[in-house]
TORKEGU-738895 format. One record per residue: z negated, x, y negated of N, C-alpha, C, O in turn; residue number from 1. Coordinates in steps of 0.02 Angstrom, whole numbers. Layout:
BEGIN
Z; X; Y; Z; X; Y; Z; X; Y; Z; X; Y; NUM;
...
end
This chain:
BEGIN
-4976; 4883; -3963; -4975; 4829; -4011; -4932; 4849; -4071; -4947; 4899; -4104; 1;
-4880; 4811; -4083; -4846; 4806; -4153; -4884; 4791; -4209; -4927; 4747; -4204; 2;
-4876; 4823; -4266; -4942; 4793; -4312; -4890; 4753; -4357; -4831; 4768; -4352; 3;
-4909; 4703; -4400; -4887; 4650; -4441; -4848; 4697; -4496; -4872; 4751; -4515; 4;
-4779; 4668; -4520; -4758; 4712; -4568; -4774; 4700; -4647; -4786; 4643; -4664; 5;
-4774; 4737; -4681; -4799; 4756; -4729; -4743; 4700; -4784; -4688; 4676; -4771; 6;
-4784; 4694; -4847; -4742; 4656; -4913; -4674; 4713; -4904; -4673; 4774; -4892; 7;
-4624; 4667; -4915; -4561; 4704; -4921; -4563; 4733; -4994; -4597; 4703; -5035; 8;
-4525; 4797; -5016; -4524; 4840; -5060; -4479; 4817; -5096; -4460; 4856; -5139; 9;
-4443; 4743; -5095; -4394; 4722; -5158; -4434; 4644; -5152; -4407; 4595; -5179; 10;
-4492; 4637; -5118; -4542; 4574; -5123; -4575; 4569; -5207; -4607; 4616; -5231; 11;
-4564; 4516; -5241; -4609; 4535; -5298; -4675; 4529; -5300; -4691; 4480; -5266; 12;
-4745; 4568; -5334; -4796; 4578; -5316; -4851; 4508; -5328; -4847; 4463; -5371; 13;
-4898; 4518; -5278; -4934; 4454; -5291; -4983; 4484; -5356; -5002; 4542; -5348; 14;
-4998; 4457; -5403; -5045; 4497; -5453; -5111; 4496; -5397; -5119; 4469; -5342; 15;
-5147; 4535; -5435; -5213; 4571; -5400; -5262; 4512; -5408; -5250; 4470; -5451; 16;
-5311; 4507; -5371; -5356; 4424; -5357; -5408; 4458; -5338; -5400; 4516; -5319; 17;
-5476; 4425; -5341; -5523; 4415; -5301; -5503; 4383; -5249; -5458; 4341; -5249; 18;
-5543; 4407; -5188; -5553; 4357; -5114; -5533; 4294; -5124; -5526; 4287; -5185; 19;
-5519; 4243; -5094; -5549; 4174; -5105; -5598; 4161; -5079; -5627; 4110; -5096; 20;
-5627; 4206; -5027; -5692; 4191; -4994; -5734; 4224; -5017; -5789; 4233; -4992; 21;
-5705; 4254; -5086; -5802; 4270; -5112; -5831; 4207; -5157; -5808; 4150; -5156; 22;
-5878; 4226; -5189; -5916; 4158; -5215; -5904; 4167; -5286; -5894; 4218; -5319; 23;
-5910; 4088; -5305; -5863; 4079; -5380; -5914; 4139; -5425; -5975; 4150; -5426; 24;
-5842; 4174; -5464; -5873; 4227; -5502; -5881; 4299; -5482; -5889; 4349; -5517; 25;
-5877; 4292; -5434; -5875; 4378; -5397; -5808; 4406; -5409; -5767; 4363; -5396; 26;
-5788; 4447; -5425; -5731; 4495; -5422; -5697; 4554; -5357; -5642; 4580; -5350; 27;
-5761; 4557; -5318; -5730; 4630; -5271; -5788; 4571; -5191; -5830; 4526; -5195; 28;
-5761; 4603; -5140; -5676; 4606; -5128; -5636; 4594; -5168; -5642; 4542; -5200; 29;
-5572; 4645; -5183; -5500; 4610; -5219; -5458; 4632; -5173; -5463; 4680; -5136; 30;
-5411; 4589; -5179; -5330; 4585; -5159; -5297; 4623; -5229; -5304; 4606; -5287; 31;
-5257; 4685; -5198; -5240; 4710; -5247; -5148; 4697; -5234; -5127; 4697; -5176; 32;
-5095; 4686; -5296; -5041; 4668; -5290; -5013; 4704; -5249; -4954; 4688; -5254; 33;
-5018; 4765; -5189; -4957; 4809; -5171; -5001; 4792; -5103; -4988; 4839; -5065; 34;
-5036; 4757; -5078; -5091; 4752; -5021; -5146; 4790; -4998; -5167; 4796; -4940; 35;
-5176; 4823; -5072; -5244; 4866; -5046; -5297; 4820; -5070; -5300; 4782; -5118; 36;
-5343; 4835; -5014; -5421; 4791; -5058; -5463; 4860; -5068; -5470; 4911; -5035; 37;
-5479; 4842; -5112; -5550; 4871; -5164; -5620; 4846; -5149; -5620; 4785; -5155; 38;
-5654; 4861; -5138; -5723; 4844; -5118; -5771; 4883; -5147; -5771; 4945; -5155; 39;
-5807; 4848; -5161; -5880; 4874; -5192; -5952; 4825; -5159; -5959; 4765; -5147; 40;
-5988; 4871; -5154; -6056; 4863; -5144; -6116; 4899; -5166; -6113; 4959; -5152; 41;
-6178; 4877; -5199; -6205; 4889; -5237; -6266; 4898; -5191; -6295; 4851; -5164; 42;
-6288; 4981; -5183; -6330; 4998; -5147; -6371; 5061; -5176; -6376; 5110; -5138; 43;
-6397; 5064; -5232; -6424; 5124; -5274; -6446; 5175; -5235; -6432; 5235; -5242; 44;
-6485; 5147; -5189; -6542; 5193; -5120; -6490; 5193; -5072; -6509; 5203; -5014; 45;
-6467; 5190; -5076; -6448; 5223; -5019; -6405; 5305; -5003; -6370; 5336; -5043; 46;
-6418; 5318; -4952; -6381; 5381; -4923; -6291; 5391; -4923; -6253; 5429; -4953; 47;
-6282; 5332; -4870; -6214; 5316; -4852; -6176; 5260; -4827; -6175; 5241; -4768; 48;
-6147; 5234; -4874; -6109; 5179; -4852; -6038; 5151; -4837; -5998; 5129; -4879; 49;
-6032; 5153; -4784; -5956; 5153; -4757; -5938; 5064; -4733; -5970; 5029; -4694; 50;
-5877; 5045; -4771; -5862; 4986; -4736; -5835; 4994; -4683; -5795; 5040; -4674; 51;
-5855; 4946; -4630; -5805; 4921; -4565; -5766; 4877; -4571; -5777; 4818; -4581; 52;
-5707; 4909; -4563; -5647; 4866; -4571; -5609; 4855; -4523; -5597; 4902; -4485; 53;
-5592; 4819; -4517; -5539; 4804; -4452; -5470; 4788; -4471; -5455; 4732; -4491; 54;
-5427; 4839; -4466; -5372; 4856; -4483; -5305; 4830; -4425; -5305; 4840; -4364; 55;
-5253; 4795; -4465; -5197; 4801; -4392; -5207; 4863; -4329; -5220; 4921; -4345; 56;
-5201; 4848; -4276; -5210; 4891; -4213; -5284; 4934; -4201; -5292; 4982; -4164; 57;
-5337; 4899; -4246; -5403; 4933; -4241; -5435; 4905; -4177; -5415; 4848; -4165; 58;
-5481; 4929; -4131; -5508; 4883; -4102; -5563; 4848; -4136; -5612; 4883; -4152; 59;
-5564; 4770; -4153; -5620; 4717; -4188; -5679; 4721; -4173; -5713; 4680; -4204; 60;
-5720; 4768; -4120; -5762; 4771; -4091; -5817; 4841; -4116; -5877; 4846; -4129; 61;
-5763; 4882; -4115; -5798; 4955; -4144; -5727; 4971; -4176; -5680; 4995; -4144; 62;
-5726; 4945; -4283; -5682; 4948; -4314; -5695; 5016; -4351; -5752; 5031; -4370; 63;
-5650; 5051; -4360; -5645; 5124; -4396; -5698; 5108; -4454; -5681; 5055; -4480; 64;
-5760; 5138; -4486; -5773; 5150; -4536; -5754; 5187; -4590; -5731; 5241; -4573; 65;
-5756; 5176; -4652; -5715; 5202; -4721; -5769; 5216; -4746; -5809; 5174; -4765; 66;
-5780; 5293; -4750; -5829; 5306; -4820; -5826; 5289; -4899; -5783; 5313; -4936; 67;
-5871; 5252; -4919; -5870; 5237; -4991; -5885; 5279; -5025; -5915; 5329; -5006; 68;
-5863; 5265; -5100; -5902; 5349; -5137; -5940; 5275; -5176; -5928; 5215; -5181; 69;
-6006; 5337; -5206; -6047; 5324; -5235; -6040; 5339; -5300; -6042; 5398; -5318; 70;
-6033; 5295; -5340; -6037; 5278; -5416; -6125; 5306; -5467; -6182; 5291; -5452; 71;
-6106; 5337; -5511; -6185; 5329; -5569; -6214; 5283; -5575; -6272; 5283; -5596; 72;
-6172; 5217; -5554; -6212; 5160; -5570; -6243; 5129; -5504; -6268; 5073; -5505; 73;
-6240; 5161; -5457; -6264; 5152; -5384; -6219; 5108; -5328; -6224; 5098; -5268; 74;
-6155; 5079; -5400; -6113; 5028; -5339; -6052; 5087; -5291; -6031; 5139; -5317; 75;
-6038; 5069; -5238; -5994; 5115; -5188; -5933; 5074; -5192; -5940; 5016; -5209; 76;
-5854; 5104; -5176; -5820; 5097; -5189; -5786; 5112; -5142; -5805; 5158; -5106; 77;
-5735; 5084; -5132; -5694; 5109; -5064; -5627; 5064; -5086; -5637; 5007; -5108; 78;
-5555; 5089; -5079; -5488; 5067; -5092; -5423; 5081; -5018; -5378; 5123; -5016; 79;
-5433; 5049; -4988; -5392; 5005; -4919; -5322; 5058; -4923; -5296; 5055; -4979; 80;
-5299; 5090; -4891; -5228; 5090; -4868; -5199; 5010; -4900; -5232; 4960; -4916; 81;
-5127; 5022; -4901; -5086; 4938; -4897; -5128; 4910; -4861; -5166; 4953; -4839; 82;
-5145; 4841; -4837; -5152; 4807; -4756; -5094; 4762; -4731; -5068; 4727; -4774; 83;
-5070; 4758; -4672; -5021; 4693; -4654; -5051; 4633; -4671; -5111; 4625; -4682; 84;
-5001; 4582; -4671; -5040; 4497; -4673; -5091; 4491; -4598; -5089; 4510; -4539; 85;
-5136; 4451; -4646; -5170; 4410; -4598; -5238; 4432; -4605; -5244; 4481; -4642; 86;
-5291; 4411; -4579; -5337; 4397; -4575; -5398; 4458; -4560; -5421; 4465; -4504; 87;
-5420; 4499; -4617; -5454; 4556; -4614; -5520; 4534; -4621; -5544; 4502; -4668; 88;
-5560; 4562; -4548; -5645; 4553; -4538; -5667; 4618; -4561; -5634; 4665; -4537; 89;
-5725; 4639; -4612; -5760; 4671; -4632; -5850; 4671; -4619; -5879; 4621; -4597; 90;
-5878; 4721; -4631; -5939; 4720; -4650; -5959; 4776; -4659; -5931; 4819; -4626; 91;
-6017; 4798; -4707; -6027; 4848; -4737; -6072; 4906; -4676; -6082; 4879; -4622; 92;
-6085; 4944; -4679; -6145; 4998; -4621; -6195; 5020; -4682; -6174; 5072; -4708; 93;
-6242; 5000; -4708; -6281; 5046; -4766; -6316; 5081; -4705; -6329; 5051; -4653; 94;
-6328; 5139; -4714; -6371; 5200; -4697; -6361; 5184; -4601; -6397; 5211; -4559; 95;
-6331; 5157; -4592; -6318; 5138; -4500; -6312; 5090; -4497; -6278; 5071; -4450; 96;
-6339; 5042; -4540; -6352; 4966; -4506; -6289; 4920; -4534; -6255; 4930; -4584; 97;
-6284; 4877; -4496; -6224; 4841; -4511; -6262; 4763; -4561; -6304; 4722; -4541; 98;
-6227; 4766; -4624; -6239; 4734; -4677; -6195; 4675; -4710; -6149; 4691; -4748; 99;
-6206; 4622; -4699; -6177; 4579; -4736; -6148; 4593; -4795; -6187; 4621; -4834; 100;
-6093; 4584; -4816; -6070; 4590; -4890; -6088; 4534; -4947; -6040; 4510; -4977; 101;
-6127; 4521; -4957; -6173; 4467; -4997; -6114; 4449; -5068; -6138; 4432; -5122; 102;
-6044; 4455; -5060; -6003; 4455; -5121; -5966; 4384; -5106; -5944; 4346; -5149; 103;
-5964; 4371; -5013; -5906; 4335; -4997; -5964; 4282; -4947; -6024; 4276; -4938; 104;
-5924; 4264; -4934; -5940; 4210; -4875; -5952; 4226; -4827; -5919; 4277; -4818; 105;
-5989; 4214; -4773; -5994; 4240; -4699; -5969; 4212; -4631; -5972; 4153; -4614; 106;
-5944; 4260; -4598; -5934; 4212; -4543; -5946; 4230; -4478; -5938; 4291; -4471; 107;
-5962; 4201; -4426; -5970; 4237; -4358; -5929; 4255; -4341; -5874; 4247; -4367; 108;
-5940; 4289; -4284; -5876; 4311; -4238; -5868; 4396; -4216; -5871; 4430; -4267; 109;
-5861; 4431; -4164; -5843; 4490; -4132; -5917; 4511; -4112; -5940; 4568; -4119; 110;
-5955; 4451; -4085; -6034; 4474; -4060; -6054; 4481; -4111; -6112; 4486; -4091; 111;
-6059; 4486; -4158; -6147; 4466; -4196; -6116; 4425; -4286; -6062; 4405; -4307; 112;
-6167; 4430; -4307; -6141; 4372; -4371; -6120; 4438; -4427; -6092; 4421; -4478; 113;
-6135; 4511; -4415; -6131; 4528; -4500; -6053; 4545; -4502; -6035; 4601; -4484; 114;
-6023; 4513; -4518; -5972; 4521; -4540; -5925; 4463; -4605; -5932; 4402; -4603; 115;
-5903; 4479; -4630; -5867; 4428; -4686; -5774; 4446; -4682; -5752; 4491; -4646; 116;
-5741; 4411; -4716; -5688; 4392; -4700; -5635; 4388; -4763; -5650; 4351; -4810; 117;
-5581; 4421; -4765; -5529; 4422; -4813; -5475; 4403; -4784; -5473; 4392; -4723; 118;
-5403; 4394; -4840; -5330; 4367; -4797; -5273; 4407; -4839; -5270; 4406; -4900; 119;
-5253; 4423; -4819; -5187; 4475; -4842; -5123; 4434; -4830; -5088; 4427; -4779; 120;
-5117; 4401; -4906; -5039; 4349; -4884; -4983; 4406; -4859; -5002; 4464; -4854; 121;
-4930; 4392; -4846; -4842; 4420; -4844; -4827; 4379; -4909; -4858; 4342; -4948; 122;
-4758; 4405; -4902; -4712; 4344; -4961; -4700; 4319; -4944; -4682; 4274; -4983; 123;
-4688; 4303; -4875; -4690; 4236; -4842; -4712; 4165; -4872; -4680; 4116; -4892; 124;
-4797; 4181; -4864; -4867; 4131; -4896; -4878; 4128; -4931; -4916; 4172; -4952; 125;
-4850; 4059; -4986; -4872; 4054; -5074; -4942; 4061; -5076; -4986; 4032; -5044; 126;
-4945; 4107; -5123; -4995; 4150; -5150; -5040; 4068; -5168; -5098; 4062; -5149; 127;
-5015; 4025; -5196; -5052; 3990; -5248; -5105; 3935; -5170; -5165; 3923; -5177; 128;
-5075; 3917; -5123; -5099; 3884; -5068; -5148; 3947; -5019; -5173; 3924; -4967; 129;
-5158; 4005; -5030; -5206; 4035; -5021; -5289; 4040; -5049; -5348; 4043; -5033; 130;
-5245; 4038; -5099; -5305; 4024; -5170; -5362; 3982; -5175; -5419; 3992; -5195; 131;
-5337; 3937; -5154; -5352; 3872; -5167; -5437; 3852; -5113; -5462; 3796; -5116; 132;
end
């Protein structure tokens, strides 16, 4: 599999956003201007929390997990490689279990429901008709 190519390096940057699929007022997920997302989740108790992400050429089924670091204030943190355009499925693992990200919207899909959903324009796709 070819993976999707990346914002061109003389592309000008999209400024940095929240999701559009998180809920009015939330901030993280973000779309960050050079194509990394930032994620946070707020899990004081817990041990370990790694997002599942499903990355260009990952398999969607059993997606590489990313260890988060853990913050003083109990929220975890985790910052994406670039990603290509298109359509990134997530969901969090607290302590094993696979966890809704309670920041964004939900959606089914890859056998079971916990997963939620981000979009990584190109310069292709006006930023402003993403948004929306």
């Amino acid at each position: 599999m070819v993976p999707a190519p990346l914002r061109s390096g003389s592309a000008p940057p999209f400024p940095a956003h929240p999701s559009p699929y998180n809920f009015p007022g939330v901030q993280y997920p973000r779309l960050e201007e050079d194509s990394l997302v930032t994620f946070h989740f707020n899990a004081p108790n817990a041990q370990k929390v790694p997002v599942a992400f499903v990355t260009s050429g990952s398999n969607s089924l059993q997606p590489l997990p990313f260890d988060m670091v853990k913050g003083d204030d109990g929220v975890w943190t985790y910052m994406s490689a670039p990603q290509s355009p298109g359509y990134h499925n997530y969901w969090m693992l607290i302590d094993g279990a696979a966890v809704l990200d309670p920041a964004t919207n939900a959606f089914i899909g890859h056998g079971h429901m916990y997963n939620a959903l981000l979009e990584i324009v190109s310069q292709l796709t006006p930023l402003i008709a993403r948004c929306v």
